[in-house]
C-alpha positions as a printed Julia matrix, in Angstrom:
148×3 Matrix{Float64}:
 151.57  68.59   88.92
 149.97  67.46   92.21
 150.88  69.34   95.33
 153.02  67.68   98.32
 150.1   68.27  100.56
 146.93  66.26   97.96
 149.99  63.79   97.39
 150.27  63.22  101.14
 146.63  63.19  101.71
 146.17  60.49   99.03
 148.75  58.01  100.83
 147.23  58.39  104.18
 143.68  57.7   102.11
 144.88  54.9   100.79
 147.13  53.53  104.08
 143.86  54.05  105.83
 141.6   51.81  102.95
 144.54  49.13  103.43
 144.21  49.19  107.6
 140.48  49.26  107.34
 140.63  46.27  105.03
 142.53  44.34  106.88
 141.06  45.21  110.66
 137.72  43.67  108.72
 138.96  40.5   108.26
 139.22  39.09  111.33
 135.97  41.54  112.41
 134.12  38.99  109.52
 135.94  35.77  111.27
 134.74  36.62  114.84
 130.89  37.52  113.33
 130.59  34.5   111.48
 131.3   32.64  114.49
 129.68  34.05  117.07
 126.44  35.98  115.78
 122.95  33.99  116.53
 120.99  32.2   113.55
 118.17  34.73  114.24
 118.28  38.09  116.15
 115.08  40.01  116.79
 116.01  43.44  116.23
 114.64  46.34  117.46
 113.14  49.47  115.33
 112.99  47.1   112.14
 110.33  49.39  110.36
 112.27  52.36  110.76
 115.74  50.72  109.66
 114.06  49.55  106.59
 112.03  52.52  105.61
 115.25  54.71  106.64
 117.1   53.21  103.95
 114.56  53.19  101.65
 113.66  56.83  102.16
 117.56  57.19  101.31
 117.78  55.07   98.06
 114.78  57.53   96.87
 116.97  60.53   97.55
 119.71  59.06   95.6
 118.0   58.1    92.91
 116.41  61.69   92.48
 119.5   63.38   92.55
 120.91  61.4    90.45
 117.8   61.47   87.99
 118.02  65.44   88.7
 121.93  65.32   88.32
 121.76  63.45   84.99
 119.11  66.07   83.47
 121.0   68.72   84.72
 124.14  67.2    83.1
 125.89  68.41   86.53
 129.46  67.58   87.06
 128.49  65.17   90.49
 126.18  62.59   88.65
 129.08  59.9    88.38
 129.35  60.14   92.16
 125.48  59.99   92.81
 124.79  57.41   90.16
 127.64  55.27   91.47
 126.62  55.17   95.17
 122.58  54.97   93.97
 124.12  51.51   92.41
 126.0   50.72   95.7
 122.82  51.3    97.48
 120.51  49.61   95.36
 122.95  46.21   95.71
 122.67  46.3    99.49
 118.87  46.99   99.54
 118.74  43.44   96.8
 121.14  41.55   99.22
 119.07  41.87  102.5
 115.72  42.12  100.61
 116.67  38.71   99.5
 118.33  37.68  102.65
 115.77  38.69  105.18
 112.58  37.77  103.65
 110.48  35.05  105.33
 109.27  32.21  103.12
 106.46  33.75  101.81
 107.92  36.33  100.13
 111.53  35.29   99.22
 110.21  34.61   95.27
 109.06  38.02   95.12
 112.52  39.46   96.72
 114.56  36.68   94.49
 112.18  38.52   91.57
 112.41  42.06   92.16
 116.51  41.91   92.56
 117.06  39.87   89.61
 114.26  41.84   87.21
 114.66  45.4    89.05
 117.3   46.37   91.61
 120.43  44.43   90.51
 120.09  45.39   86.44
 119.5   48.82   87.25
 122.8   48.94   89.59
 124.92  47.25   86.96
 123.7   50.38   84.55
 124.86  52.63   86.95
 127.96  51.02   88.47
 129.34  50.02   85.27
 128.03  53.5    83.28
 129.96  55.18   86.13
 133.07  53.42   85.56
 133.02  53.98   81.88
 132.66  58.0    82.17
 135.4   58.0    84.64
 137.62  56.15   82.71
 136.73  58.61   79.73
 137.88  61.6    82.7
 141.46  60.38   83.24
 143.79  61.39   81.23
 145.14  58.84   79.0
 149.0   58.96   79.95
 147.43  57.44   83.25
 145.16  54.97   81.91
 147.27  52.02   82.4
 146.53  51.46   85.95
 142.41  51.28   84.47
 141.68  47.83   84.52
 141.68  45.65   81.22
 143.55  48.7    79.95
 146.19  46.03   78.91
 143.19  43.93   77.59
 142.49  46.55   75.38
 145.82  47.51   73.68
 146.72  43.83   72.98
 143.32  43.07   70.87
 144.33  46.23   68.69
């Protein structure tokens, strides 16, 4: 039985998810209207190798999580996938001419398969962690119990 206090901290998680949600769609409106074709931005090696330095983090701990059969991996393999879908959109997004093959290449042969391992392994073992009395909110759970 869940406490009134983790009960009431879940609803003002999830009222907050619902207001952020919405506040971003008219955030997304205004920016596609109003943001330049091209913008010259400043410290572009150090946002790039930033976030690369931080997808190699991820992927070690989850690499160390996973052989250490540790308890967090689902969390670290999950945002690893997260993070390795953003680095394939503005790989692919960002690069010049010249190299937009090899960014097309890399995200369709290397980033995005290995995120759909993770994302979707992810989802499997937590759906294998909840209880099955509450598995009916899990999506295609209905899927599932009308094939049998």
């Amino acid at each position: 039985m869940r406490s009134r206090r983790s009960i009431r901290i879940r609803r003002i998680r999830e009222w907050l998810a619902i207001c952020a949600a919405i506040a971003l769609v008219p955030w997304t409106i205004y920016l596609a209207f109003t943001l330049p074709e091209s913008y010259t931005a400043q410290h572009w090696q150090a946002v790039w190798v930033g976030f690369d330095v931080l997808l190699l983090l991820f992927m070690i701990a989850t690499a160390v999580l996973g052989f250490a059969h540790h308890h967090w991996l689902t969390l670290f393999a999950f945002a690893t996938g997260v993070l390795l879908l953003c680095d394939a959109w503005f790989d692919v997004l960002t690069a010049e001419n010249k190299d937009f093959v090899v960014s097309v290449l890399i995200a369709v042969l290397g980033e995005l398969p290995l995120a759909a391992v993770l994302i979707i392994g992810t989802l499997r073992i937590a759906r294998l962690q909840i209880p099955s009395l509450s598995r009916a909110w899990w999506p295609s759970a209905g899927r599932r119990r009308a094939r049998r």
